[in-house]
N, C-alpha and C positions, 0 to 999 in steps of 0.2 A: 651606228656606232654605239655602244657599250659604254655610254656616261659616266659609268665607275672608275673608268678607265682614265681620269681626270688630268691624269699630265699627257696623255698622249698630242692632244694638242694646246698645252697649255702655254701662255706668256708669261713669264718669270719675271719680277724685277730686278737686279742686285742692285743692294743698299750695301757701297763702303761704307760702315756704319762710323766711321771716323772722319767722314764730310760731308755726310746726308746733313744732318741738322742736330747742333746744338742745346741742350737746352738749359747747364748750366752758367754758362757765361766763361766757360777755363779756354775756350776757342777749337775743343773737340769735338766732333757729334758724340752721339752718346744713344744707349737704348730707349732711354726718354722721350730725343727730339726724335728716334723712327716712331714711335707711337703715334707721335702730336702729329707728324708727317700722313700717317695713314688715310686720313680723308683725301690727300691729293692723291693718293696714288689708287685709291678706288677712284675715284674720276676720273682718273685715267684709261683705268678699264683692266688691270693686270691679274690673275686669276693669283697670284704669292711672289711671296719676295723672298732674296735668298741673301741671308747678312753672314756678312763676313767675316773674319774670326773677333770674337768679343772676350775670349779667353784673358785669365792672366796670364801677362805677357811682359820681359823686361824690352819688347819692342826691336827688336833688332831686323825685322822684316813686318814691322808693325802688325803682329799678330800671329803671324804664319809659324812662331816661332813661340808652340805653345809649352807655359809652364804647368798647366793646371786645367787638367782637359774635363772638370766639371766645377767649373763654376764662372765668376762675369770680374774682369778684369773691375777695379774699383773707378779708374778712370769709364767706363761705358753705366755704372751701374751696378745692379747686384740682382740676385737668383731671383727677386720679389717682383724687380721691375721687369725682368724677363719676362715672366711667367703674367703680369698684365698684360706684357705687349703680346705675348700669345690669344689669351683672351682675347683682346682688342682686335686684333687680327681676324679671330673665328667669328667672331661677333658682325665685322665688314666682308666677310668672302672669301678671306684674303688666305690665303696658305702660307705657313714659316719653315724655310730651308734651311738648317745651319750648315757655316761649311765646316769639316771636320780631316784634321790633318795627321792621315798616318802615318807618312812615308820617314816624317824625321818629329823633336820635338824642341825644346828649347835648352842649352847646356845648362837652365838652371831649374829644370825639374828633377823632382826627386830620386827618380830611377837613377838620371845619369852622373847625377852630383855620389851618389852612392856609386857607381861603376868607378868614378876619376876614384874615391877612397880607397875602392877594393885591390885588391891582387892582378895580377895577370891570371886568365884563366879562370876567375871566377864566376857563379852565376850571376852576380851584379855585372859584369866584363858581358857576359854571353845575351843579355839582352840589348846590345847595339853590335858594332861590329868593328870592333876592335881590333891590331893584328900587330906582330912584331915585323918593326923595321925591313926593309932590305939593305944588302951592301954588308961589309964586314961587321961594321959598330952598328947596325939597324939607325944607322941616321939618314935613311934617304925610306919617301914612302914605302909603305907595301907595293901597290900597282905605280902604274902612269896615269891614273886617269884623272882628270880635271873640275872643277866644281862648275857648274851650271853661270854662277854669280864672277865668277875669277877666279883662276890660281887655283893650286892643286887641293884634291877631294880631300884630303887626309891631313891632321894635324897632329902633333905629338905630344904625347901629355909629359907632365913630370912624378915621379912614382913616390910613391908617402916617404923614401928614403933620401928623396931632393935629387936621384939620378933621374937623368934621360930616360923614358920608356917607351910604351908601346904606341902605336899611332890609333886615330879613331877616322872614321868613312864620314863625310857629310858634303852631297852635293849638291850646298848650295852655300850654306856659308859652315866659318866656324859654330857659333851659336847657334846649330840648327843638325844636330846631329842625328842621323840616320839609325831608326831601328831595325834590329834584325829578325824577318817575321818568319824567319825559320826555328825562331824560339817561341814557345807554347805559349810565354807568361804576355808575350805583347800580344797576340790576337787572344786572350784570355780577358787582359786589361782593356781592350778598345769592344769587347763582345759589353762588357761594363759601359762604357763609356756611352754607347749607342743605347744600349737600355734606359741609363740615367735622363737624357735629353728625350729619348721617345715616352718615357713614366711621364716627360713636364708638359708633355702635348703637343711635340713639333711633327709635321707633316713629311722629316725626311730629311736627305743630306746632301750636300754639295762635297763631294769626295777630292780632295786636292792631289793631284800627283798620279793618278788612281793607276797608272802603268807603272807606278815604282814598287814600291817594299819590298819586293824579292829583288836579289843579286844572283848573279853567279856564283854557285857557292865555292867554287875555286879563284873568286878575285881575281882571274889572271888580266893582264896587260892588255891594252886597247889597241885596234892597229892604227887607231884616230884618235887619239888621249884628248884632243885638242877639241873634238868636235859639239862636247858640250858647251862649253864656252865660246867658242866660233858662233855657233848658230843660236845661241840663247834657248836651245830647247831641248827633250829627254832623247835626244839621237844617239847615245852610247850602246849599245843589243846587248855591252853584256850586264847594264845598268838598271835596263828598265826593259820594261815588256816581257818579261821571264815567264813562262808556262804557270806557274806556282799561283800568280793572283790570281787568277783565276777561280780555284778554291776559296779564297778572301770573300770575294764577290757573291761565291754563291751562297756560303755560310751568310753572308750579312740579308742577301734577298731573302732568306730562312728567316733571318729575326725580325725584319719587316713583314713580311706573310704573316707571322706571328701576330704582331701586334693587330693585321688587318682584320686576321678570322675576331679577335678578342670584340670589336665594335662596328666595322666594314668602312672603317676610314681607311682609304690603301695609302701606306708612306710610300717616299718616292726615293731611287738611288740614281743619279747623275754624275757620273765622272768626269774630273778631266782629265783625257785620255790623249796623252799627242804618241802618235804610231805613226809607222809610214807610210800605210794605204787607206781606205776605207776597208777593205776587204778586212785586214788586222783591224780596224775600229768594229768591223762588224761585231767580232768577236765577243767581245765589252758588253753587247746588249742582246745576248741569248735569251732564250724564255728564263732561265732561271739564273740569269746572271744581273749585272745593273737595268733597272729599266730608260736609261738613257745614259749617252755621254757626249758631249761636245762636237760639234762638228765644226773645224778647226777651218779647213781648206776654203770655204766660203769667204769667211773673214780671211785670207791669207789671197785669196784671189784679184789679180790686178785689177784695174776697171775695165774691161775689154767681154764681148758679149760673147768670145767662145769659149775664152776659158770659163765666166760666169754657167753657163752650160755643162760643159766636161765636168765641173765638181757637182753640179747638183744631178747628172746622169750617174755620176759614180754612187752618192750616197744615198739616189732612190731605189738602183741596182742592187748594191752592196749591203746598205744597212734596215732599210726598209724589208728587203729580203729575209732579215731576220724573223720579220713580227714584231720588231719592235718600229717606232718612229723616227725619222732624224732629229735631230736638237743643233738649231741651228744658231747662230750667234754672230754680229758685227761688231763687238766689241765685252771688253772686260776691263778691270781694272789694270791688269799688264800690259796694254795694247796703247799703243796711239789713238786718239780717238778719231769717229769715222770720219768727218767734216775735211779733218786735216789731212789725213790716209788717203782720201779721193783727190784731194787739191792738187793744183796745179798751178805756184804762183803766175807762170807767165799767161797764163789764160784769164787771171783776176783772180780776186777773191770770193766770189760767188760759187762758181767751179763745183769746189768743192760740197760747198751747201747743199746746194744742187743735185749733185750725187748721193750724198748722204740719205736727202728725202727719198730720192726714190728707190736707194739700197734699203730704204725699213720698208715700203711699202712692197717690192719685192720679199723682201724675209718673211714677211706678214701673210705674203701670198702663198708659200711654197708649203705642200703637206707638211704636218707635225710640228712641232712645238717650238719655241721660239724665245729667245733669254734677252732682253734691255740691259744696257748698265745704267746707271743713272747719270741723271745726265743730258742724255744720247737725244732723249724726248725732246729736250732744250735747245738743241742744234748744237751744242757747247764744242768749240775748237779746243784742241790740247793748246795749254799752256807751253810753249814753247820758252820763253825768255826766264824761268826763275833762275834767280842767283846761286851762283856755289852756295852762299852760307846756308844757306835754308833746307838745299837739298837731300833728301833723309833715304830715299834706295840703297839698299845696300851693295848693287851694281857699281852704284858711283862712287863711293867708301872702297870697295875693292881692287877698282879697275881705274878710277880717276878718269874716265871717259864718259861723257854724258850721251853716248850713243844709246839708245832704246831703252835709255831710263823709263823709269812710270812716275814719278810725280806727279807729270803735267798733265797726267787723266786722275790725278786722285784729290785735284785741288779744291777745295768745299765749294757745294754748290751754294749760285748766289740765288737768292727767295725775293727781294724785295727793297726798294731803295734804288739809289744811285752812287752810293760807294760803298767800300766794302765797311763791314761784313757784310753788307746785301742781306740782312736779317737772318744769318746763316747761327747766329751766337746769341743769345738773350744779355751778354753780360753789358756791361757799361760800354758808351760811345765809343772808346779807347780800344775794345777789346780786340785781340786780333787772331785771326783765323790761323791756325796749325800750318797750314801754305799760306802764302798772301795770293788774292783774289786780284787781278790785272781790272783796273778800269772800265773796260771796255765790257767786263758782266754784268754791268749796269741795260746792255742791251737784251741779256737772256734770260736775267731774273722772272722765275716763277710767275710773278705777280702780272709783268706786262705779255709773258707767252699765252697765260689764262685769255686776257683783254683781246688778243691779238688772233682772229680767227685764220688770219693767214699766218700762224704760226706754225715753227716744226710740231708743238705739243702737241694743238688739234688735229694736226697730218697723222700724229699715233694715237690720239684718241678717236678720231673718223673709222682709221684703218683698223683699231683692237673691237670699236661696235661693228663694223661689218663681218668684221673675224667671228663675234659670237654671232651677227643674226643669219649671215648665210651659209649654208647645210655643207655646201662645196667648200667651203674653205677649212682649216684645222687638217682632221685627219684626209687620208684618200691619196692619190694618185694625181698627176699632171700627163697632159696630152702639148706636146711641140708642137710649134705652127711655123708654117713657112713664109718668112720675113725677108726683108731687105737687109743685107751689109750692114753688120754693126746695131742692129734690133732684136732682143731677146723677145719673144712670146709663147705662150704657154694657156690652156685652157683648162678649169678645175671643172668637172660638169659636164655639162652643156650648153650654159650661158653664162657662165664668165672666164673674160678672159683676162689676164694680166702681161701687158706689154712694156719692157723699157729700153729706152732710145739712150744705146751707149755711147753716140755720136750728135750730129747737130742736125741732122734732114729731121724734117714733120714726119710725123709716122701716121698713113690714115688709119680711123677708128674701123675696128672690123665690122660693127655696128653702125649705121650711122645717125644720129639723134638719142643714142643708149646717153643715160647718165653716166658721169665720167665723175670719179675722186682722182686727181690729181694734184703734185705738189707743187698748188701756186694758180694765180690766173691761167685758164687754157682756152684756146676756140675746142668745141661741141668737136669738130671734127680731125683735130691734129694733137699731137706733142710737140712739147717743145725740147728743143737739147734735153742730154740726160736728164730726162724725166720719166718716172714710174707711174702707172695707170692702172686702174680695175676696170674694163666694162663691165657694165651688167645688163644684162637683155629685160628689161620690163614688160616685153610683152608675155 
């Protein structure tokens, strides 16, 4: 393999940089405490980390909803402290990913506060996507279609003369309104925006939305209005996935090329991309398009060992086929986290654990490249219980339903101690965490996962050094093996094999006396329940 080629199998960290780690005392992470943080996550063994939006931002989707798409929110820091933590970063290994959001930006950035001033029809109008009414008086939207977040995609502004006007596209929220990149001056502005952050040293981008920014350009009617909303995800065809990005995509792999010829540092483009098949995912990582994008279906996969199977046959078929690698993922900050996604209360509370471990050590195992949330190293279960008040999704602000909120994976992690902040915050005794931290992170704190060699952390730092020292794993191809009912296995090589018991029978070792990594005590010759394993043939 071609070592240049640096993400193809690379481990990604994401750092929500708003509850990684603290370092003023206000109770937010900040770009500071990722800095301070950096030696734990080289120990860990992650080849970059990819931080989440740090922009100014009046917060309405805590970030995603950006006002000022070059420069550092003052709450995170500012361009000086950035630009050390890049340093600091190159100086440990470590690669920096920003994520970077085209598809909408914040109703209080400049462009669109200028669009609300202007005219109907104007070119301030014509860089989002603006539209008059339907119905006799234009008091009913343009379309039917729905915003992602709740309630319908389109709002209605009110025109400099205090009438009623025209409506504006945003689906996801209000505050979060949708450009339209069939106008020059937005992929003009964002050609800018990726130069700015690639001039300060960053190694690439974590693209948000990455099937949206084109529409339909006739906005018609959905036969499913409903079905963004319904399924929390970009299932609208005439919304998202539009032939158009494509173009996007390849323009920006040009400006990275760019910058690669300049010194032979290659930057990296990662979308998230949710489509319907792999086959349409394949598309997203052409030779000259993104060099990777999300693979969704893994993470969306029951616990059950055939359909675990059917999705990673699909995306070594489908997107592998490209020449590009899969990019695989258990978790993100929108997701439940895995612990509790595996659980099963009537089975106990272990269960879940359980699965967790051996779902990283499978991911660890399978070709191409591989994304952590943070966190995830920690065993850390979603917070389930926070109170209404506290709650900040704009899901639950919308809809009033705490269904598939994200809070409870976003809640700061705890470092150290036995209450909170668990050393999450440097400010006084008093100080309290942006979420409040549940008691019981007094068992996952950093400090005792470090001490604790049977811990989930060591399970990914075992599995991230075997991942560099052996030649089979990363990039290549997998070989199926013929198993018993409810047992996944697979071989990278010719001497290692990785097998996990999606049920409760012992699974014998294909080797027998081979060294075994396993999550947790095991006998030399079995697994136990849902457990994941690497043999390695040492002869």
């Amino acid at each position: 393999m071609n070592r240049h080629h640096w993400w193809r199998d690379a481990v990604i960290y994401q750092v929500y940089v708003r509850s990684f780690l603290d370092s003023t005392g206000d109770g937010i992470g900040d770009l500071a405490g990722v800095r301070a943080g950096l030696p734990y996550l080289r120990k860990l063994g992650v080849d970059g980390i990819w931080l989440s939006p740090f922009y100014p931002s009046p917060q309405h989707d805590h970030g995603y909803d950006v006002a000022d798409y070059r420069d550092v929110d003052p709450v995170y820091g500012d361009l000086d402290e950035f630009d050390r933590l890049v340093v600091s970063a190159h100086r440990l290994g470590i690669r920096v990913l920003l994520d970077i959001v085209p598809n909408h930006c914040s109703s209080e950035h400049p462009w669109f506060r200028e669009a609300l001033a202007a005219a109907p029809g104007s070119p301030e109008r014509a860089r989002f996507h603006f539209a008059d009414g339907s119905g006799p008086d234009g008091g009913e939207p343009p379309n039917n279609w729905h915003a992602m977040f709740g309630g319908p995609a389109w709002t209605r502004v009110t025109e400099a003369d205090g009438r009623p006007g025209q409506w504006y596209l945003h689906m996801f929220t209000p505050e979060q309104p949708d450009w339209n990149w069939r106008n020059l001056e937005v992929a003009g502005e964002f050609d800018r925006v990726l130069r700015f952050w690639l001039d300060r040293g960053v190694d690439g981008f974590r693209i948000d939305v990455a099937a949206g920014l084109f529409k339909h350009p006739g906005l018609p009617d959905s036969p499913d209005p409903e079905a963004d909303a319904r399924t929390r995800d970009s299932v609208n065809p005439l919304a998202w996935n539009q032939p158009e990005v494509h173009d996007v995509w390849r323009h920006w792999r040009a400006v990275c090329e760019e910058y690669t010829a300049r010194d032979g540092r290659e930057r990296l483009l990662v979308g998230e991309v949710s489509v319907p098949s792999a086959r349409e995912h394949a598309k997203y990582v052409r030779p000259d398009e993104l060099h990777q994008a999300f693979f969704f279906d893994l993470l969306g996969a029951p616990w059950d060992a055939d359909a675990f199977r059917k999705v990673i046959s699909e995306a070594m078929q489908d997107i592998a086929g490209t020449g590009s690698t899969v990019t695989w993922v258990l978790n993100n900050h929108d997701q439940v986290r895995t612990v509790t996604r595996y659980g099963e209360p009537a089975e106990g509370s272990g269960l879940g654990a359980a699965r967790a471990r051996a779902a990283a050590l499978l991911m660890l195992a399978l070709p191409g490249a591989a994304y952590i949330y943070q966190g995830e190293e920690l065993g850390l279960p979603e917070v389930v219980d926070l109170p209404d008040d506290v709650l900040t999704d704009p899901i639950f602000r919308r809809t009033g339903s705490r269904a598939r909120i994200r809070d409870g994976c976003r809640v700061p992690l705890p470092w150290s101690g036995q209450a909170s902040p668990f050393g999450f915050t440097s400010g006084d005794e008093g100080a309290k965490p942006w979420l409040p931290q549940p008691d019981y992170f007094a068992e996952y704190a950093t400090h005792r996962a470090l001490a604790d060699t049977r811990s989930s952390w060591h399970l990914y730092r075992d599995g991230l050094q075997l991942r560099s020292a052996l030649h089979q794993l990363g990039e290549g191809t997998l070989r199926w093996l013929d198993t018993q009912p409810g047992v996944l296995a697979f071989a990278r090589g010719d001497d290692l094999v990785c097998a996990v018991n999606f049920g409760t029978a012992p699974v014998p070792a294909p080797v027998p006396g081979t060294p075994l990594l396993a999550s947790g005590p095991c006998p030399p010759g079995e697994l136990p329940g849902s457990t994941a394993a690497w043999w390695i043939d040492g002869s």
